[in-house]
matplotlib code that plots the C-alpha trace (Angstrom):
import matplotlib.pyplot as plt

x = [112.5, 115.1, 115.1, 111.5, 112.6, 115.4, 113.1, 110.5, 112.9, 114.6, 110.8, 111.1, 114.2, 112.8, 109.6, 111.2, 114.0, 111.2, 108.7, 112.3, 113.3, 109.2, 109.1, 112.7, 111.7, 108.1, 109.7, 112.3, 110.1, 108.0, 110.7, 111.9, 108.1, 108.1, 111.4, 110.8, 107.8, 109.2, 111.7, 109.5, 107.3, 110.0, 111.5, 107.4, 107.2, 110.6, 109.1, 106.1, 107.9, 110.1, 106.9, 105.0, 108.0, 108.0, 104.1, 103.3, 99.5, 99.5, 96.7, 95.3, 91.6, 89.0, 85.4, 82.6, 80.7, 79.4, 82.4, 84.4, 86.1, 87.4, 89.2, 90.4, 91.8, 93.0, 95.0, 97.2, 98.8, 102.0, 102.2, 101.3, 105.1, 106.0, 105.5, 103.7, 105.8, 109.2, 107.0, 105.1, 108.5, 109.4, 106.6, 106.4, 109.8, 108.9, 106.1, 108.3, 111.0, 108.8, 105.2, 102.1, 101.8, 104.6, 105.5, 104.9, 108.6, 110.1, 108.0, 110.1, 113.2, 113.4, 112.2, 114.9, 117.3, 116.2, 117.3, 113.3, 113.1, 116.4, 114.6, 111.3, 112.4, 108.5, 108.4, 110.5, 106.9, 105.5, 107.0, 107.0, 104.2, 101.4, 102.3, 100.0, 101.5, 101.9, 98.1, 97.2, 99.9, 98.4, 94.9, 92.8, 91.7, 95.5, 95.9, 95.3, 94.3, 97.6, 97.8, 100.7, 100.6, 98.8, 101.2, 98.4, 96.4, 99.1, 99.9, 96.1, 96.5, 99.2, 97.8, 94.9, 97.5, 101.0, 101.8, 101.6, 99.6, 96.4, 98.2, 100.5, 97.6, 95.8, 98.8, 99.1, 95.9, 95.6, 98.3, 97.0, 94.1, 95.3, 98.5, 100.8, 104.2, 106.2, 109.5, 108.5, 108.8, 105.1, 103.4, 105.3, 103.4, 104.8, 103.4, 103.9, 103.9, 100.2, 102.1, 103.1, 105.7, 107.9, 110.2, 108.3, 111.4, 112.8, 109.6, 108.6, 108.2, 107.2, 104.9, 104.0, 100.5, 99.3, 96.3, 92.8, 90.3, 87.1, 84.0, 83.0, 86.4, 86.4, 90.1, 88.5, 85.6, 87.2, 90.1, 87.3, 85.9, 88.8, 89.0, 86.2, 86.8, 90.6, 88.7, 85.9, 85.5, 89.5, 89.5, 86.5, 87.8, 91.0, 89.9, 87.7, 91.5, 92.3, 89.3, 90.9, 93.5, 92.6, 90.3, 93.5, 95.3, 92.5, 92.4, 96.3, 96.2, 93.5, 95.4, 98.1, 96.9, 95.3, 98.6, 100.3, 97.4, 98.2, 101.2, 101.0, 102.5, 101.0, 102.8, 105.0, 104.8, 102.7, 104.0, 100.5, 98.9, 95.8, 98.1, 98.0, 94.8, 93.4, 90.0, 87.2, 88.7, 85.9, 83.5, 80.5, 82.4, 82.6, 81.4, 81.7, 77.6, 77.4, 79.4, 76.9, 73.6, 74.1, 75.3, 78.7, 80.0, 77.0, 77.2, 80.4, 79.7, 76.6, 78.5, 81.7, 79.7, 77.1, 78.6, 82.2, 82.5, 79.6, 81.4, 84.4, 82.9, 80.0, 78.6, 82.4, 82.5, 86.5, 89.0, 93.0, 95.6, 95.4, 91.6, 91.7, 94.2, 92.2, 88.8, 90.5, 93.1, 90.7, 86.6, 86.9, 89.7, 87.5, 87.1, 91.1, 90.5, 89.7, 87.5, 84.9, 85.0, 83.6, 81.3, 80.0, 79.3, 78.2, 75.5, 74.3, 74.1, 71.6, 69.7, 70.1, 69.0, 66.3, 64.7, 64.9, 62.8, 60.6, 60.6, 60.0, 57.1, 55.4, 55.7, 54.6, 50.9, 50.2]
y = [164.6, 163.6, 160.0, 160.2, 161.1, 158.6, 155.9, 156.7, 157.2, 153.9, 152.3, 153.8, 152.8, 149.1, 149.2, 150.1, 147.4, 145.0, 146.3, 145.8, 142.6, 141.5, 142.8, 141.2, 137.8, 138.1, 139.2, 136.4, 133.6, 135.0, 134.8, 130.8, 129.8, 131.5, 129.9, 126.3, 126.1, 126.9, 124.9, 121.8, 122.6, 122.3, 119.3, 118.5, 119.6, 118.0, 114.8, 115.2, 115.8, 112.8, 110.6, 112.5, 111.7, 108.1, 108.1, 108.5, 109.7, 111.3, 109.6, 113.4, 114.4, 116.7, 115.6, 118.2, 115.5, 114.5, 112.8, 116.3, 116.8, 113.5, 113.7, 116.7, 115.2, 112.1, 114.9, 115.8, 111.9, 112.6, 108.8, 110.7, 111.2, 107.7, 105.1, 102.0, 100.1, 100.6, 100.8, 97.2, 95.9, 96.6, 95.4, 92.3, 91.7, 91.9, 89.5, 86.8, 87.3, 87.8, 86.5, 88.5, 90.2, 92.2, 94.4, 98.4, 98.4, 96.0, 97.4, 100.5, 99.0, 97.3, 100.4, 102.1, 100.1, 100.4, 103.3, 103.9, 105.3, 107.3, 108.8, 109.8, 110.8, 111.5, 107.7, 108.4, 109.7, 105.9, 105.9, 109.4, 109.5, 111.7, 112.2, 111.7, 108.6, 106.9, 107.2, 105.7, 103.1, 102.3, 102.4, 99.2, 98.7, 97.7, 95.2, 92.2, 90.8, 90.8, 94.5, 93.6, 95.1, 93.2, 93.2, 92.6, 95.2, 98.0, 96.9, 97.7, 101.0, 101.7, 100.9, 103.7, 106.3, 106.1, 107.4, 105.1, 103.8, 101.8, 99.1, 98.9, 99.3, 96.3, 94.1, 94.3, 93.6, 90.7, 89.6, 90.2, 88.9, 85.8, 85.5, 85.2, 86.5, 87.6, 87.0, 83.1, 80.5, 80.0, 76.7, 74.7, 72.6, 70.8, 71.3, 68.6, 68.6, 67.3, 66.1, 63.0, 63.4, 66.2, 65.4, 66.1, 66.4, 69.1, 71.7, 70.8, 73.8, 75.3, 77.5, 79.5, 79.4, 82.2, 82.0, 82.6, 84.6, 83.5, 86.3, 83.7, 83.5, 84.6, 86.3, 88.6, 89.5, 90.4, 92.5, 94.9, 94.6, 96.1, 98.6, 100.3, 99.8, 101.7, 104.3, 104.9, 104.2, 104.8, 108.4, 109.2, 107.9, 109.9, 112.5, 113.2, 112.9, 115.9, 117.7, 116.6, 118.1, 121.1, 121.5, 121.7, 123.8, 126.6, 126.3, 126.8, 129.9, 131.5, 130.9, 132.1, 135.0, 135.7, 135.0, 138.0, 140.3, 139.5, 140.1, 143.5, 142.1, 143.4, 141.5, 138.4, 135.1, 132.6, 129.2, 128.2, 130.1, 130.1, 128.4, 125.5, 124.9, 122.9, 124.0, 121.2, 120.3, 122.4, 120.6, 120.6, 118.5, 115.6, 112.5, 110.3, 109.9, 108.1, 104.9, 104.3, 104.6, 101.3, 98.2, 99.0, 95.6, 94.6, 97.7, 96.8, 93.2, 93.6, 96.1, 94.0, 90.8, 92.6, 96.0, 95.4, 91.7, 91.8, 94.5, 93.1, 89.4, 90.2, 86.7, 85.6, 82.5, 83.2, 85.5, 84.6, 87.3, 89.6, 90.1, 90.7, 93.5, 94.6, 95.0, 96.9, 98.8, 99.9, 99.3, 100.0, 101.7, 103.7, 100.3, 100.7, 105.0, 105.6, 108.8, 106.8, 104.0, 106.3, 107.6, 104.4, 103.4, 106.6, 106.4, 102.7, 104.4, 106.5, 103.7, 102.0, 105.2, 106.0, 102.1, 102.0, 105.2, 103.7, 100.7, 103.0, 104.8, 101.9, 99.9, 103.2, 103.4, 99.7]
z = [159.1, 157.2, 158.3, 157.1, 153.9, 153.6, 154.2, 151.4, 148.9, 149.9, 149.6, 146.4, 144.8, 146.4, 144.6, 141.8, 142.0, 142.5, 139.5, 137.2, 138.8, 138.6, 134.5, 133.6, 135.0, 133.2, 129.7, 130.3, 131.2, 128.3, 125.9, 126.9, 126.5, 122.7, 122.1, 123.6, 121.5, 118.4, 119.2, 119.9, 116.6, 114.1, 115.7, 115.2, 111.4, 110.9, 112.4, 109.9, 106.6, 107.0, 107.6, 104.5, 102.6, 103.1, 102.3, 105.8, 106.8, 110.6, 112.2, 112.8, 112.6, 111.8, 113.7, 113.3, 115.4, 118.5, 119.5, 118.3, 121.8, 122.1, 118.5, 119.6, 122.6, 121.0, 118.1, 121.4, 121.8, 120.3, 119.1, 115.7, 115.8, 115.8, 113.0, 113.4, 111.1, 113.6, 116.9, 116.1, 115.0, 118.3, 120.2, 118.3, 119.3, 122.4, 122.1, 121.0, 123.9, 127.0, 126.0, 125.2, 128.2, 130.3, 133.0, 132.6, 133.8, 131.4, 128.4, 129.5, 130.0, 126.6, 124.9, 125.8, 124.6, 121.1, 118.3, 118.1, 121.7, 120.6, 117.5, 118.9, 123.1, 123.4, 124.2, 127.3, 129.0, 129.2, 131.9, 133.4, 135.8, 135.6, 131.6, 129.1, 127.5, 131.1, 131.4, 128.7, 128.8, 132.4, 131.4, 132.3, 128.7, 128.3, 131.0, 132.1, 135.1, 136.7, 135.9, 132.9, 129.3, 127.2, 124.1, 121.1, 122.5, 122.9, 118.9, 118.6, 120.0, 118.3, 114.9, 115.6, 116.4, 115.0, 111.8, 108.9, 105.7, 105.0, 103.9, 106.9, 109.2, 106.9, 107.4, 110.5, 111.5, 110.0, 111.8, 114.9, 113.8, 112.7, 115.3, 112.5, 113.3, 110.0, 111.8, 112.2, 109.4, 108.4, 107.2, 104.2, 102.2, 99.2, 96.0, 93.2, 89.5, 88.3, 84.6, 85.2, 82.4, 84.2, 86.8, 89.8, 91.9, 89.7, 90.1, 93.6, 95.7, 98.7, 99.0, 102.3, 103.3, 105.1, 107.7, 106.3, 108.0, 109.2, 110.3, 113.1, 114.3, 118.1, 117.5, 114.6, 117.0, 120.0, 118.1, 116.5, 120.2, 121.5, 118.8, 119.7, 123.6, 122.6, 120.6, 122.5, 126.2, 126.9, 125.3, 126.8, 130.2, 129.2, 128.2, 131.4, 133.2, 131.3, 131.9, 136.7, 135.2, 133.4, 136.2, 138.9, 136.3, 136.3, 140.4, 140.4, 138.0, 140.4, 143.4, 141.8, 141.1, 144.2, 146.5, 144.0, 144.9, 148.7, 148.3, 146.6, 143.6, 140.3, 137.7, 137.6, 135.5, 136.2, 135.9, 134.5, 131.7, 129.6, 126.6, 129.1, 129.0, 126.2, 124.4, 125.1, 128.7, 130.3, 133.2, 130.4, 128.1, 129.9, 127.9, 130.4, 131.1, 127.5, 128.8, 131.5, 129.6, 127.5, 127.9, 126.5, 125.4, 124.0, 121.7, 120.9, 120.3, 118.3, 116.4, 116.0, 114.4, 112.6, 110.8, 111.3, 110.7, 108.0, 105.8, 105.7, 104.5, 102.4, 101.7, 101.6, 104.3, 104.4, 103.6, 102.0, 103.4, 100.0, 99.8, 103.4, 102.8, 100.2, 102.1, 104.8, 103.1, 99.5, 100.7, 104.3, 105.4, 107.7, 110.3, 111.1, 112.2, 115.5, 115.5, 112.6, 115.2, 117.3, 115.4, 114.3, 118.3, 119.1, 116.3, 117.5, 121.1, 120.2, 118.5, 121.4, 124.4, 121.7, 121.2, 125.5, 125.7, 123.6, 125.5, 128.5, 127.5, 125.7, 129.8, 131.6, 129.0, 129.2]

ax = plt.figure().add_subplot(projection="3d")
ax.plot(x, y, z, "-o")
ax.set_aspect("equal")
plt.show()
């Protein structure tokens, strides 16, 4: 009898050891998640004010569209951290040391070295697997066929989410456009006095010619290509990864749960919680069907040469550096912004499903 009752009351004083020990660990765990992420948004809104301060615009957006989950999505790439203007410094560095195109592993290794990757440690996740950043950084769209990073298209990316201004993003189009590298000496040509009664020697100069721009040219065609392949197939490719992984998230929450119940264990912290999962990573908001219901790249091409390309010139036949800057950085600053690239191809999708219905019908009455 009284073994009996030593034994319940030591079940109870248990149970009761294990509800404190189960609440501590809960409140604890709940505390470090409240504190890390106040922690990790003012190093954020830190981040921010210094870039706002030096005129800075976070390449963050609002899309009440029908490309609103991918914007969304493409907010979450924490390259909005970074600024173009040191990021492209670096990669154009890069460019001129090992060629346009390098190893995911060098890319690293070089980044590391420099006092950007020490500023902004979010970069460290290029090469963390399974991050994010490596994603994207090992997406297709980036590489080439011997699966290297194709330098003028991460500067691409980059210009479409760091943090910067529409003149940078101007500037340095163009010089991907044009292959002009600001850090080489550029085309002299000598310049002599047309008064044949000054000393021509004494006002020679030099005068740097910079690259003009053509709307034929194949360079200026294939870079707004690529735009729109960055802005819209990869995010949509992307972000259908996050819905995988939203999806596994969910199943490990469940399971989770389900393993306490087993276990006779009301309450404990989950390691996955419904903070983790991101709004618009549901099943349904998969995008992924619009990339296979049009011929992508001719979308992309038609839109490149005829919107795009057309815009920009006008009935110009050629652009000089400074009215370049000035079409994309005052008239059309909306070519260089991802989520109106996307809404742009998305519109000219429809154009396109609609005429092929159309088509459709017109072949099934005759």
């Amino acid at each position: 009898m009284g073994n009996t009752y030593c034994a319940g009351a030591r079940e109870k004083v248990e149970e009761k050891q294990k509800a404190t020990l189960e609440f501590y660990s809960r409140v604890t765990h709940k505390v470090k998640r409240k504190y890390d992420k106040a922690k990790n948004k003012t190093k954020e809104n830190y981040c921010i004010a210094k870039l706002k301060a030096k005129g800075y615009s976070m390449n963050y957006f609002d899309d009440n569209g029908e490309t609103k989950v991918i914007t969304e999505f493409e907010n979450r790439i924490p390259l909005y951290l970074v600024p173009l203007d040191e990021f492209d410094k670096f990669l154009l560095q890069l460019q001129s040391d090992a060629g346009k195109a390098v190893q995911l592993q060098t890319f690293a290794e070089q980044l590391h070295k420099t006092e950007l990757f020490q500023f902004y440690p979010i970069l460290k996740d290029i090469s963390t697997e399974g991050t994010l950043l490596n994603l994207i950084f090992t997406h297709r769209t980036l590489l080439n066929e011997k699966l290297e990073l194709t330098l003028p298209h991460v500067r691409l990316l980059a210009l479409l989410l760091c943090a910067s201004t529409k003149r940078m993003k101007a500037e340095i189009f163009y010089q991907i456009v044009t292959g002009h590298n600001p850090n080489e000496k550029r085309e002299v040509v000598a310049v002599q006095s047309q008064h044949s009664n000054v000393n021509s020697e004494a006002i020679d100069s030099d005068i740097f010619i910079d690259p003009l721009v053509y709307p034929t040219s194949e360079s200026l065609i294939d870079c707004l290509i690529k735009l729109q392949e960055l802005s819209f197939s990869m995010m949509i490719l992307l972000h259908d990864k996050e819905i995988e992984r939203v999806k596994k998230l969910t199943h490990d929450v469940n399971a989770q749960q389900q393993a306490m119940e087993a276990h006779g264990i009301r309450r404990a912290p989950p390691t996955v919680t419904p903070e983790d999962i991101p709004m618009g990573c549901q099943p349904e908001d998969s995008k992924v069907k619009w990339l296979s219901v049009a011929d992508m790249q001719g979308i992309y091409k038609e839109l490149a040469e005829g919107l795009l390309a057309g815009s920009i010139f006008g009935k110009e036949e050629k652009l000089a550096h400074e009215v370049f800057l000035q079409k994309l950085n005052k008239e059309h600053p909306e070519f260089l912004k991802s989520h109106q690239i996307r809404k742009f191809v998305f519109s000219r999708l429809v154009d396109h499903t609609f005429a092929s219905k159309i088509e459709e019908s017109k072949g099934s009455s005759q």
